[in-house]
C-alpha positions in Angstrom: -17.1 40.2 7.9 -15.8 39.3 4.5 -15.7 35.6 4.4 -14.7 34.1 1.1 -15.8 30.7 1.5 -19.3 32.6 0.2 -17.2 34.6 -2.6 -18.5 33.4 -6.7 -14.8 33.5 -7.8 -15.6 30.6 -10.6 -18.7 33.0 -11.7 -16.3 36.0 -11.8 -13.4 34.3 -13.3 -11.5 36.4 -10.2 -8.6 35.8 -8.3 -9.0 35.4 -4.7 -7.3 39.0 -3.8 -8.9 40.7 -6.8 -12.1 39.6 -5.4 -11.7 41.1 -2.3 -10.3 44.2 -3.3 -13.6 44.7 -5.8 -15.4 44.1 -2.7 -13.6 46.5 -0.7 -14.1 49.2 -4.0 -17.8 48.4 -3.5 -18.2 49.3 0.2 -16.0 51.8 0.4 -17.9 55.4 -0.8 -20.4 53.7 2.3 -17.8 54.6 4.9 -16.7 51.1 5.5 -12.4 50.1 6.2 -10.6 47.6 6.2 -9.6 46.4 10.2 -6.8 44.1 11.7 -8.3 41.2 13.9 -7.2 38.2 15.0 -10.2 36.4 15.3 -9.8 33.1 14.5 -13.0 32.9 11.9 -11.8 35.1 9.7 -7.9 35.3 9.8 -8.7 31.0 9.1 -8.3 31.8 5.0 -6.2 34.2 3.5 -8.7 36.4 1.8 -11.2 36.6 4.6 -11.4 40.2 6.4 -12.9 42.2 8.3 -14.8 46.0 7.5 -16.6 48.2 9.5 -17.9 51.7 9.2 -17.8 53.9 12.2 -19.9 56.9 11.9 -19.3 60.3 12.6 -20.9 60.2 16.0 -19.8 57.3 17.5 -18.4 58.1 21.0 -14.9 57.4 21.7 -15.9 54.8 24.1 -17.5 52.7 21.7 -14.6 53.4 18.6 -11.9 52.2 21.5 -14.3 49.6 22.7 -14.3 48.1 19.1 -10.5 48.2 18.6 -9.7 46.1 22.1 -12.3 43.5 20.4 -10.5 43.3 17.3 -7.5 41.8 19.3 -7.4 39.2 21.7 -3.7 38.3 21.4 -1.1 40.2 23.2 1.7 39.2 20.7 2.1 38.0 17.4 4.2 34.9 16.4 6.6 34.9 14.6 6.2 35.7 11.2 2.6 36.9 11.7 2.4 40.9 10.9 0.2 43.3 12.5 -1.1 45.4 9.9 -3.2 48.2 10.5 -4.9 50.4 8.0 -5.7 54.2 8.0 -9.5 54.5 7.6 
């Protein structure tokens, strides 16, 4: 979980979303993605998010086990978009 109420922005002199995409440049040759979740720790401030690496042999089970506990919400309101990226 990328929270960035622990992010140095002042140190880096980065904005908020150019922090987290450095971040996600940084984690991303290790197999980790970007994932949708509503959980309510991290979709609190806009540049918090959430990353996970799923490795080759994980069991289906456990990959669709992990997606039903991104979501706990059945619908969105209004205005709030789903987003879901390709890993």
């Amino acid at each position: 979980t990328g929270l960035s109420w622990c992010w140095d922005l002042s140190g880096t002199g980065l904005r908020l979303d150019e922090y987290r995409q450095m971040l996600l440049r940084l984690i991303r040759p290790f197999g980790f993605a970007p994932y949708y979740t509503d959980d309510p720790e991290i979709v609190r401030y806009p540049g918090n998010g959430l990353v996970a690496r799923s490795g080759p042999r994980a069991p289906a089970v456990l990959r669709d086990a992990f997606a039903t506990l991104r979501v706990t919400q059945t619908h969105f309101p209004i205005g709030q978009e789903m987003v879901r990226v390709a890993n």
